[in-house]
N, CA and C of each residue as an Amber inpcrd file, in Angstrom:
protein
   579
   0.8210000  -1.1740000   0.0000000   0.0000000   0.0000000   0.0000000
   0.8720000   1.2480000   0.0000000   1.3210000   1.8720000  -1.2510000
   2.2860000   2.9840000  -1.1470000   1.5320000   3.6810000  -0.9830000
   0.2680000   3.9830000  -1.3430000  -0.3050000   5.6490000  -1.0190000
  -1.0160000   5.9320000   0.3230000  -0.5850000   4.8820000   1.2960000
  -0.5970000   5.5190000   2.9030000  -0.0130000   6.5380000   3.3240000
  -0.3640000   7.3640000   3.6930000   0.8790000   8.3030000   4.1930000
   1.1190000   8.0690000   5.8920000   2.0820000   7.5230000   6.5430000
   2.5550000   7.6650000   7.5470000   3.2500000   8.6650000   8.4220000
   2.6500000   8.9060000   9.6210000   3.0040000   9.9400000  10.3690000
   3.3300000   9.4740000  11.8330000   4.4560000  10.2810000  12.4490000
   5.0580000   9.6390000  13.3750000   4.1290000  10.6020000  14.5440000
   3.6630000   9.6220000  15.4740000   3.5540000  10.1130000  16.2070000
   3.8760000  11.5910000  17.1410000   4.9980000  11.8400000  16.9090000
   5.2840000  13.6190000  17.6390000   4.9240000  14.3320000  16.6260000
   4.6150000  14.0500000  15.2540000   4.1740000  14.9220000  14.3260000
   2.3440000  15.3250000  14.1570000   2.1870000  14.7910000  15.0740000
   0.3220000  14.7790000  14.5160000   0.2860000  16.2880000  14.8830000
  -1.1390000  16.6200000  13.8460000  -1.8760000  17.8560000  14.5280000
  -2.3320000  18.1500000  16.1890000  -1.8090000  19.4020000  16.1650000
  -2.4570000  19.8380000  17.6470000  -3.8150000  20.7420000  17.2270000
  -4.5390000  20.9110000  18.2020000  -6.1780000  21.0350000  18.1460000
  -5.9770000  22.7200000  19.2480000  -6.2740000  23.4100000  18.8970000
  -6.3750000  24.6430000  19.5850000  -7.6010000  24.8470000  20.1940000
  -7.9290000  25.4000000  21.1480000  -9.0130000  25.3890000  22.0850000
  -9.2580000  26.7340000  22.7330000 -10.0090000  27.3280000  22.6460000
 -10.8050000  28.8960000  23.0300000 -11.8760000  28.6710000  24.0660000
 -10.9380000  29.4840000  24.9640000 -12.0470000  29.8650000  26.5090000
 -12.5050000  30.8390000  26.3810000 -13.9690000  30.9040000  26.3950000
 -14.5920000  31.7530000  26.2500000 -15.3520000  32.5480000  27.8540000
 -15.7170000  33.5880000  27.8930000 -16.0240000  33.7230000  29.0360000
 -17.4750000  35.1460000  28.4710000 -18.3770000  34.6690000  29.0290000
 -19.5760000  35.6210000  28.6070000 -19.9000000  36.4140000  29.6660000
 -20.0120000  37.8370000  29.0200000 -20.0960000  39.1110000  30.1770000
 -21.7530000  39.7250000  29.9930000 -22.1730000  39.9150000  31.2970000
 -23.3410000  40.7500000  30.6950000 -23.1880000  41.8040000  31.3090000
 -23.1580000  43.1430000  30.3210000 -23.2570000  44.6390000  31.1410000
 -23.8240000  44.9990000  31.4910000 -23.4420000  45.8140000  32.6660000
 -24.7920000  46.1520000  33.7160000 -25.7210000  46.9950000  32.8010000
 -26.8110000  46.8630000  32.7040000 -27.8870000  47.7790000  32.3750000
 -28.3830000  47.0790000  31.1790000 -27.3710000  45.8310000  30.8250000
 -27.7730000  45.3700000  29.3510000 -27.7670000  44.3140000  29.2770000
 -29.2410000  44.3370000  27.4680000 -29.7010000  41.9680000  28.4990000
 -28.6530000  41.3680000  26.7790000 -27.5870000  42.1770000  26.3300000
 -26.6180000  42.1080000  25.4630000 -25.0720000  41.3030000  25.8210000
 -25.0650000  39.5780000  25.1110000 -24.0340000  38.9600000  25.9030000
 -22.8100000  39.5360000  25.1200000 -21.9450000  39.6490000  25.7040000
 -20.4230000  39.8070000  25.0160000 -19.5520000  38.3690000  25.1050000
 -19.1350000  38.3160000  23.7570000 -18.5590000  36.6350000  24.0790000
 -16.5520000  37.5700000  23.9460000 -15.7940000  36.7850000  24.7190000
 -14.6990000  37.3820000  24.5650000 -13.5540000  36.3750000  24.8840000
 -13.0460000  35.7990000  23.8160000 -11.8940000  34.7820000  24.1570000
 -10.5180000  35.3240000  24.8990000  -9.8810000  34.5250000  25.6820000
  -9.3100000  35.0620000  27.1380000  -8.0740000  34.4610000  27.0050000
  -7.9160000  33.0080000  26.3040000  -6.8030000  32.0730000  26.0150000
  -6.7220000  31.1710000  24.8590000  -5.9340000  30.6910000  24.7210000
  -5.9640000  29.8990000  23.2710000  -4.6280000  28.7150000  24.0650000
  -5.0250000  27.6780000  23.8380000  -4.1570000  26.4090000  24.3560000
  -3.8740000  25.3560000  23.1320000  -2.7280000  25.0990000  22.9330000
  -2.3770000  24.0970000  22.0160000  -2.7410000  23.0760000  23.3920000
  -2.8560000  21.8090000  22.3700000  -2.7430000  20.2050000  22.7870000
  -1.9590000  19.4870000  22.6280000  -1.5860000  18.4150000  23.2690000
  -0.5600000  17.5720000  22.0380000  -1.2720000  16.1870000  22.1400000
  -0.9840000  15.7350000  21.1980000  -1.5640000  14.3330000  20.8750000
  -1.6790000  13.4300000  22.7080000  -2.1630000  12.4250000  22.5580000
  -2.6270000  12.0670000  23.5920000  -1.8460000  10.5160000  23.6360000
  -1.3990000   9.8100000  24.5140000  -0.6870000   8.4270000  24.4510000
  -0.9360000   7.3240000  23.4100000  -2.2620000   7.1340000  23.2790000
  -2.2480000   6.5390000  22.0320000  -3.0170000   7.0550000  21.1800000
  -2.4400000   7.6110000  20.3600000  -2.3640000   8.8050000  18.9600000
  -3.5180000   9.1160000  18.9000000  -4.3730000   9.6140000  19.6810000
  -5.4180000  10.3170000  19.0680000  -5.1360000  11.4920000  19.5940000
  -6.0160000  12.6300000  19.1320000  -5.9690000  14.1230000  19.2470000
  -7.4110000  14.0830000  20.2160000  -6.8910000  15.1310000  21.4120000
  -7.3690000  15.2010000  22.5280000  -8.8990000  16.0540000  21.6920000
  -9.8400000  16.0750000  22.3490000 -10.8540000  16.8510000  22.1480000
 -11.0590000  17.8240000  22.4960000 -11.3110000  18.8750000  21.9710000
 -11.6500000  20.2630000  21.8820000 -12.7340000  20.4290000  23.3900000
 -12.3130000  21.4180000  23.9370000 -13.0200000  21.6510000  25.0560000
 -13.1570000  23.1940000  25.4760000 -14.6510000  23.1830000  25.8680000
 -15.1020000  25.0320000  25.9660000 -15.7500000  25.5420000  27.1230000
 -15.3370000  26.7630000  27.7500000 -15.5050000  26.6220000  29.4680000
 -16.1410000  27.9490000  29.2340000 -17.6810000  27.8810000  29.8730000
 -17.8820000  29.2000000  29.2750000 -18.4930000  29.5040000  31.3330000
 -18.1260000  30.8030000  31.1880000 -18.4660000  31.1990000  32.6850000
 -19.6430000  32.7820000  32.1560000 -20.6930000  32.5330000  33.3850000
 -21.9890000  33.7210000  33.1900000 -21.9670000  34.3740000  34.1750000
 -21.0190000  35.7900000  34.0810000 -20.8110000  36.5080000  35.3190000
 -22.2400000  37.5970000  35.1480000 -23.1520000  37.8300000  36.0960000
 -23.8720000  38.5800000  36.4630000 -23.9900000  39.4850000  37.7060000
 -24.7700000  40.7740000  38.0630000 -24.5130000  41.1050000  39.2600000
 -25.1390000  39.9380000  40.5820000 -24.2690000  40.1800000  41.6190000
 -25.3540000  39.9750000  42.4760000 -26.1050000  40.2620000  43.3510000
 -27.4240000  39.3440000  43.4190000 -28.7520000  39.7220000  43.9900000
 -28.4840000  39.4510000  45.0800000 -29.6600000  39.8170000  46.1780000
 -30.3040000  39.6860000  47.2670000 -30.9090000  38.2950000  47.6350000
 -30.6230000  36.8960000  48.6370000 -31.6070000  36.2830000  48.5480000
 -32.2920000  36.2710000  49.2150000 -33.2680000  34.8600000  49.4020000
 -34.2480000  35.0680000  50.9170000 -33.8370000  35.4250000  51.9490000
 -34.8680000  35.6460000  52.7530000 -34.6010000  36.3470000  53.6520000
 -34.3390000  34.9370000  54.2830000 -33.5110000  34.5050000  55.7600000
 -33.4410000  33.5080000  56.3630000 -33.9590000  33.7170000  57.6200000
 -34.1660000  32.4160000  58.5610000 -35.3730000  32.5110000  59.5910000
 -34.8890000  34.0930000  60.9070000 -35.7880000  33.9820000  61.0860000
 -35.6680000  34.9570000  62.0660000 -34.8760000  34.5210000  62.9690000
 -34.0390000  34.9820000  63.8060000 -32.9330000  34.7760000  65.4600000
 -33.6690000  34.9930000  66.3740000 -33.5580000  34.6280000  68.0680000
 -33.9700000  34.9140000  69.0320000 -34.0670000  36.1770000  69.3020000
 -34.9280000  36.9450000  69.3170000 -34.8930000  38.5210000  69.6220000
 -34.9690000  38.8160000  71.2520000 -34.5020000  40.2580000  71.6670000
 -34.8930000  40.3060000  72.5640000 -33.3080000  40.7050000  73.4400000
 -33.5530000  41.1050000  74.5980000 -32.2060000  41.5630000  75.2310000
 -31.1410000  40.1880000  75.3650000 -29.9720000  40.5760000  75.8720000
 -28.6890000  39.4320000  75.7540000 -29.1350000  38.5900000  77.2860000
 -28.2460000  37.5810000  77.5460000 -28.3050000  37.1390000  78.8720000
 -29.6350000  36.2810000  78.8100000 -29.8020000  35.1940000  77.8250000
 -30.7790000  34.4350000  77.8410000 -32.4030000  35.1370000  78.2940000
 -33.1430000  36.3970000  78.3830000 -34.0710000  36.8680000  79.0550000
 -35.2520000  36.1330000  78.0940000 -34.9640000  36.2560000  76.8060000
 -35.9420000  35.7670000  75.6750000 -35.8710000  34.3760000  75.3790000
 -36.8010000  33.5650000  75.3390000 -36.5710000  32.0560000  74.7240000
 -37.5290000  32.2530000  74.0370000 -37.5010000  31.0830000  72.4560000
 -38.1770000  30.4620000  71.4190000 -38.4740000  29.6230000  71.8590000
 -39.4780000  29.2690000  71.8990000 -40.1300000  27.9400000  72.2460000
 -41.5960000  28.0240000  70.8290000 -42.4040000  26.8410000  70.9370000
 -42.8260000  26.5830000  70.0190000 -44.6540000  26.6140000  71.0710000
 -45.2920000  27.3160000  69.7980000 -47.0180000  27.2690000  70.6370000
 -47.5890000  26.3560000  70.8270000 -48.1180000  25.7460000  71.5000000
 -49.1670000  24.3060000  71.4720000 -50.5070000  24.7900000  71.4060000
 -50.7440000  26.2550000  71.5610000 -52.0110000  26.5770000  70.3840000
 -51.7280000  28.2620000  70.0700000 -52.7760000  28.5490000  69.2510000
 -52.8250000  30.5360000  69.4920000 -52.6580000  30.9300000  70.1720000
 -51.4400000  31.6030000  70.8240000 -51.3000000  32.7450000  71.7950000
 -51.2490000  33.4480000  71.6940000 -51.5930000  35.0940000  71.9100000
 -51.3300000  36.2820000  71.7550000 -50.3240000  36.4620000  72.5280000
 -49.6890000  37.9740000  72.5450000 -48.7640000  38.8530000  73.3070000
 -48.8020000  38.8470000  74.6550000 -48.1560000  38.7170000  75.6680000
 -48.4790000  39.0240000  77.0990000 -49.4150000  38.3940000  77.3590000
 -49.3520000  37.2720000  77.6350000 -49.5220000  36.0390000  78.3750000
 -48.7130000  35.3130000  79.0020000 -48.7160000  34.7880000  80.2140000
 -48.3810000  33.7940000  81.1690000 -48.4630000  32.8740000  80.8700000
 -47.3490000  31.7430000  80.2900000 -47.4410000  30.6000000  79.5820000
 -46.6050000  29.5620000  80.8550000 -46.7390000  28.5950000  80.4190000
 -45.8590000  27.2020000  81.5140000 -45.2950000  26.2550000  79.6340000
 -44.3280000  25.7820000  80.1690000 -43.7540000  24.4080000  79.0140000
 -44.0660000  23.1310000  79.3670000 -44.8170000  22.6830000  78.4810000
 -44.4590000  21.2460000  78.8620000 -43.5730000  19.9170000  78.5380000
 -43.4580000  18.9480000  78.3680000 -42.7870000  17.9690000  78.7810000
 -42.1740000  18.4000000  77.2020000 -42.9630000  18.2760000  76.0290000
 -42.4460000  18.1610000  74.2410000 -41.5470000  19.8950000  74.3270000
 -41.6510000  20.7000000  75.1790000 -41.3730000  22.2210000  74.8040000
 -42.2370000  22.4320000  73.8800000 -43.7300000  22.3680000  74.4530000
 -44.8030000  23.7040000  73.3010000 -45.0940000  24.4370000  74.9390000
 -44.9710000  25.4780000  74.5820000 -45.8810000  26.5760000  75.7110000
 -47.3630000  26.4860000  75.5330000 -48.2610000  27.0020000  76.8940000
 -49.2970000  27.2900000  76.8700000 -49.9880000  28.2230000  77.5110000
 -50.9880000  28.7680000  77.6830000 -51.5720000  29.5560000  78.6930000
 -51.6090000  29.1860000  80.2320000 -51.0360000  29.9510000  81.2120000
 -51.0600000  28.9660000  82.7300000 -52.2910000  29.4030000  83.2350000
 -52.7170000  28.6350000  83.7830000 -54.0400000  28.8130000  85.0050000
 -53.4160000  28.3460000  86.0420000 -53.9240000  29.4690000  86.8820000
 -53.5860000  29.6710000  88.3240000 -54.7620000  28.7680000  89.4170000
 -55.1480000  27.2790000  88.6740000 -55.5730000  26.7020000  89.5400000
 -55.4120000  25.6240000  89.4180000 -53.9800000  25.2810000  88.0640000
 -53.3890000  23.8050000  87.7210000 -51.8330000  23.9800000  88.6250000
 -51.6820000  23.0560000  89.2370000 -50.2850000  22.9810000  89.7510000
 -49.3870000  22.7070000  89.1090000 -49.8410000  22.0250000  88.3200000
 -48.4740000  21.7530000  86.7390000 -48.2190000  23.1520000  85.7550000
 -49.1850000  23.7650000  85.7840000 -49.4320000  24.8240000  85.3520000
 -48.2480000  26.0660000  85.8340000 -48.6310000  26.3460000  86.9420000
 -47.5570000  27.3660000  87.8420000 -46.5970000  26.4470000  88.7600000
 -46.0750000  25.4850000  88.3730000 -44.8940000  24.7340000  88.6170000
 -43.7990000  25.0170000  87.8560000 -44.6620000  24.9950000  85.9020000
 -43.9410000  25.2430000  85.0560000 -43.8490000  26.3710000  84.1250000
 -44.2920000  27.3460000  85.0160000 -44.2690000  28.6170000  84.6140000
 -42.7270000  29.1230000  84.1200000 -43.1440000  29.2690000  82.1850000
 -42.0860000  29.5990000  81.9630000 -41.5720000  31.3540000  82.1000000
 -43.1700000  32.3700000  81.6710000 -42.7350000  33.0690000  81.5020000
 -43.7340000  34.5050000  80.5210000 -43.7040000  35.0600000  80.1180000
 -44.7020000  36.0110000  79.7520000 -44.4300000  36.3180000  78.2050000
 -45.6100000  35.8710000  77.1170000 -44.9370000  36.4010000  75.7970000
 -44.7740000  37.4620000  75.3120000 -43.9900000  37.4430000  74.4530000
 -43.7920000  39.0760000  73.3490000 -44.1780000  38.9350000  72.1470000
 -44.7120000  38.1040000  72.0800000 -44.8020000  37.6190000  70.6630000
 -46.3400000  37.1620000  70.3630000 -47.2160000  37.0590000  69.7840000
 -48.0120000  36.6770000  69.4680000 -47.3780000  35.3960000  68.5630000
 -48.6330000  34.0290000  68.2060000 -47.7990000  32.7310000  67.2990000
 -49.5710000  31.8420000  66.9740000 -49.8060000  31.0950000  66.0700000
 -50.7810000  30.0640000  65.6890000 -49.9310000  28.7730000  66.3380000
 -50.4190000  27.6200000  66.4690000 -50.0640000  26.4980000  67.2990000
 -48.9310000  26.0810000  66.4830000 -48.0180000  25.3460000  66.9220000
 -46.7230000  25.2150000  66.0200000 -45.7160000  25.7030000  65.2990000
 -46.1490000  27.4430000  65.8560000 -45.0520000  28.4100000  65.4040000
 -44.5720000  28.5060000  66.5320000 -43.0210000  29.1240000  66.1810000
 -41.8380000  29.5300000  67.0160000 -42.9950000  30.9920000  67.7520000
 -42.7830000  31.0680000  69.3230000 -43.3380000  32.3030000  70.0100000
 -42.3370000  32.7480000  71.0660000 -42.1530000  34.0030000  70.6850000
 -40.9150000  34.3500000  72.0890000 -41.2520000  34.1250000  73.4340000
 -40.7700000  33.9070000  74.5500000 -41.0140000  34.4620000  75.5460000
 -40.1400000  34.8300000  76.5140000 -40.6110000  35.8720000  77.3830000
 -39.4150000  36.5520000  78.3540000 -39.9890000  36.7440000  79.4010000
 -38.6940000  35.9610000  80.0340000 -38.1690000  35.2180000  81.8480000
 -38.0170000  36.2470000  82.8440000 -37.6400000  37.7610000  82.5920000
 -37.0730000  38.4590000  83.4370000 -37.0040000  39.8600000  82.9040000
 -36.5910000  40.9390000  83.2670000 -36.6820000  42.4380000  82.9100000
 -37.5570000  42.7340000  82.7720000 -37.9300000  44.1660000  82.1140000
 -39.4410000  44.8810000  82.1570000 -39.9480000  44.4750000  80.3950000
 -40.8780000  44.6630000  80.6320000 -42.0590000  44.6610000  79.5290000
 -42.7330000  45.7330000  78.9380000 -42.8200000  46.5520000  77.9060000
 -43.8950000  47.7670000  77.9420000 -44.7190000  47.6480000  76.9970000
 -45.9320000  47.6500000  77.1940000 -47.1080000  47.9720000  76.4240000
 -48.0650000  49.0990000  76.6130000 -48.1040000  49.8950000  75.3520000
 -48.7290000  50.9960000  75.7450000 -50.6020000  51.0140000  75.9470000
 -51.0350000  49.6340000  75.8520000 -52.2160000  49.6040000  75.8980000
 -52.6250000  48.9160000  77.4660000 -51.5460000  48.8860000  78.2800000
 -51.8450000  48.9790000  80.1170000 -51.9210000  50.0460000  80.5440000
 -52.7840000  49.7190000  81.6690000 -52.9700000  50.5790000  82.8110000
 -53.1470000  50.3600000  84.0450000 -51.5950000  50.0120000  84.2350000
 -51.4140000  49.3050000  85.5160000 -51.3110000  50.5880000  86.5660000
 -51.5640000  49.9970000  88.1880000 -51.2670000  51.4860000  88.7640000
 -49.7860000  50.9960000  89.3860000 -48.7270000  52.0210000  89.1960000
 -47.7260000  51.9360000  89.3230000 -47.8080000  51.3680000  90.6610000
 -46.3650000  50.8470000  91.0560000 -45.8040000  49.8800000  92.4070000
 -46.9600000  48.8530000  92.9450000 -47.8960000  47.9350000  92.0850000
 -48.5640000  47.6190000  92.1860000 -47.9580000  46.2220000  91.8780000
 -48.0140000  45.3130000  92.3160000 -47.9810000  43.6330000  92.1090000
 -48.7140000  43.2270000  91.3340000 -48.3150000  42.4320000  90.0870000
 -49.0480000  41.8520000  89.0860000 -48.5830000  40.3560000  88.9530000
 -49.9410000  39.5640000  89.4040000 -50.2110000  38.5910000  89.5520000
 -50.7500000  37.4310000  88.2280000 -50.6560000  36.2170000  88.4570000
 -51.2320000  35.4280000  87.1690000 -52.6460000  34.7320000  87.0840000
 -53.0870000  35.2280000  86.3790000 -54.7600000  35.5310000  85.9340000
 -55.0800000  33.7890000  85.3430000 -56.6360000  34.1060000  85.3150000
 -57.2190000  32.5490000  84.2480000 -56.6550000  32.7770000  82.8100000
 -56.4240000  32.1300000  82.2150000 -55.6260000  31.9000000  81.0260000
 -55.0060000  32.4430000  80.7430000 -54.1090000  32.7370000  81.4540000
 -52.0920000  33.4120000  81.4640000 -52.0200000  35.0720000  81.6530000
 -53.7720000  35.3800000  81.9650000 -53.6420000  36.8430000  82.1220000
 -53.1460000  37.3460000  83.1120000 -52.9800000  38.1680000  82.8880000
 -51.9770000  39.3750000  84.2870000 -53.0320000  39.9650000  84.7970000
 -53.0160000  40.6460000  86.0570000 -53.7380000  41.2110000  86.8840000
 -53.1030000  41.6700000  87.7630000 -53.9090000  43.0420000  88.1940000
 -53.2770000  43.1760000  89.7860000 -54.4440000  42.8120000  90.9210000
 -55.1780000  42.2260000  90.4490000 -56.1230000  41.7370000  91.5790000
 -55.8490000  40.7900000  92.7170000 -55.4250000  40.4230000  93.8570000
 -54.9860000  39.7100000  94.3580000 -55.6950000  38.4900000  94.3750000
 -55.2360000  37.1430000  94.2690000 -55.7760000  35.8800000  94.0350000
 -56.7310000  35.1320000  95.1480000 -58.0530000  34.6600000  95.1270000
 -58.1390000  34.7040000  96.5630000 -58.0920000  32.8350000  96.2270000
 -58.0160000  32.1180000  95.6160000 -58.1460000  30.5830000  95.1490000
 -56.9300000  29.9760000  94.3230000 -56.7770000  28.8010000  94.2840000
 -55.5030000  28.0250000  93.2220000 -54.4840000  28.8850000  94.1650000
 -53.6510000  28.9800000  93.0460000 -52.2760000  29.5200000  93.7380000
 -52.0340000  31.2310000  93.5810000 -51.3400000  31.5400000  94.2810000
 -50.5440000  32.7560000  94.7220000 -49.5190000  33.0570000  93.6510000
 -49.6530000  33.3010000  92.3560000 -48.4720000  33.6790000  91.6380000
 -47.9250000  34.7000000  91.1000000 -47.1160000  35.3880000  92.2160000
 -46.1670000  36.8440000  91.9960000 -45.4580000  36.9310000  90.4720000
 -46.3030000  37.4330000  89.5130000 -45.2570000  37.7400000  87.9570000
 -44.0070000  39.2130000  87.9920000 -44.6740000  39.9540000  88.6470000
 -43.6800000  40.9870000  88.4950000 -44.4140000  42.0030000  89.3600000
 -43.6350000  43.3520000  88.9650000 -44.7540000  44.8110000  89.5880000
 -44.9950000  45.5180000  88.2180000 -45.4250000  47.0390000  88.6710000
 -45.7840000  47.4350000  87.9390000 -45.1460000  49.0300000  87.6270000
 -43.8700000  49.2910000  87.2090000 -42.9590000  50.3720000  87.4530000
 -43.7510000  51.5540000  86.7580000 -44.7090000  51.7640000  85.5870000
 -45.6480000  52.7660000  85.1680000 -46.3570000  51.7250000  84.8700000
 -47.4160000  52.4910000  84.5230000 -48.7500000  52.6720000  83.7850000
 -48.2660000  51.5920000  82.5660000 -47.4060000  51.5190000  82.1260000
 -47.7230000  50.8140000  80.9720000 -46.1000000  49.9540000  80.7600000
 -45.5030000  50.0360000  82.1110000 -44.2210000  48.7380000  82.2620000
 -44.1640000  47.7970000  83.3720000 -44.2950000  46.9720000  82.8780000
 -43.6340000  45.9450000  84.1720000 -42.6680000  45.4560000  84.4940000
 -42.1400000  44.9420000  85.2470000 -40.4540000  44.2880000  85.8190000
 -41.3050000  42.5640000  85.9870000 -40.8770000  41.6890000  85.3260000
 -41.1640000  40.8550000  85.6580000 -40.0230000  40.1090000  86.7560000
 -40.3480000  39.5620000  87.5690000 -39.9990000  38.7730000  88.7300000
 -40.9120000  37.4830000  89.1820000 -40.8080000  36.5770000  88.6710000
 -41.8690000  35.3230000  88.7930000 -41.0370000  34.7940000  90.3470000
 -42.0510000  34.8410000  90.9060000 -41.8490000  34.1240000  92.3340000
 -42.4030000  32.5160000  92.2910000 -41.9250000  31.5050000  92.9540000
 -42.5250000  30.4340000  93.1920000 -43.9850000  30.6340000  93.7530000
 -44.7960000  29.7720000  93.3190000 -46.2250000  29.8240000  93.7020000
 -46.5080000  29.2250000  95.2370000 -47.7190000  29.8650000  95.5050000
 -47.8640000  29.7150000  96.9040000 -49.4610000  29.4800000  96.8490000
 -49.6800000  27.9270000  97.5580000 -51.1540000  27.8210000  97.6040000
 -52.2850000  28.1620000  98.1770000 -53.2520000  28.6870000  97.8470000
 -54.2170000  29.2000000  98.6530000 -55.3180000  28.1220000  98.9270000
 -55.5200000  27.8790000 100.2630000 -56.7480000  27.2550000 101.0180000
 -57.7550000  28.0140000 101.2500000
């Protein structure tokens, strides 16, 4: 077969290869293609020619993403805990935890109730949402009208009061520094006969 033509191996074609890299300008939905490098090849161990290969990169600005879950709010020094609702609670309520950690409304005539008094919410929550609540420091809501240096006690379904308790238990939540703050201070409960 004379009209083969034979080629030695270090002689084969090399294959050139273009990286491309695509820009989009700000303000414009116009791609710019713009080659960056050019690479020879060389043949590959057994004589074939490597394959052509193209790396294209899509630089855009960047965005904003979701937002991610909310953090424990609330002053430093553990005062605020997340805990989870075991039903609708509103704001400023007297809740207890139980055994799973869901909070609930305490009544001041369950002993499990003001045993496990965790604490007063800030948060309003539907059953199975995350609801703050806070253990200690003051509270302000401008829709009280407490009378100042007044003792505020724990009501039928986690309400506050300054009425003194005359049945169930005795449970000291805090005072009442104005009209519309409290210092909470949860005292151990004390039973009434």
């Amino acid at each position: 077969m004379p009209d083969v033509l034979k080629v030695e191996s270090e002689s084969l074609l090399q294959e050139q290869v273009e990286t491309l890299v695509l820009l989009e300008p700000q303000g414009s939905d116009e791609i710019l293609e713009v080659p960056t490098e050019q690479v020879l090849l060389e043949a590959g161990q057994d004589n074939t020619l490597l394959e052509t290969q193209q790396e294209l990169v899509l630089l855009t600005d960047a965005q904003q993403g979701p937002p991610g879950p909310p953090g424990i709010p609330g002053p430093a020094g553990g005062q605020v805990l997340q805990r989870m609702a075991g039903i609708a609670i509103s704001a400023l309520v007297a809740v207890f935890e139980d055994l799973s950690g869901a909070v609930w409304p305490a009544d001041p005539n369950v002993e499990g109730d003001v045993l496990a008094l965790l604490g007063v919410t800030v948060s309003a929550a539907s059953a199975g949402h995350p609801i703050n609540v806070q253990r200690m420091g003051h509270i302000d809501d401008s829709s009280w009208q407490w009378q100042p240096k007044g003792r505020i006690f724990l009501d039928q379904e986690g309400r506050l009061t300054q009425r003194v308790p005359e049945s169930g238990y005795d449970v000291l939540i805090g005072v009442a520094l104005s009209a519309t703050r409290i210092l909470l201070n949860i005292q151990d409960p004390i039973e009434l006969e």
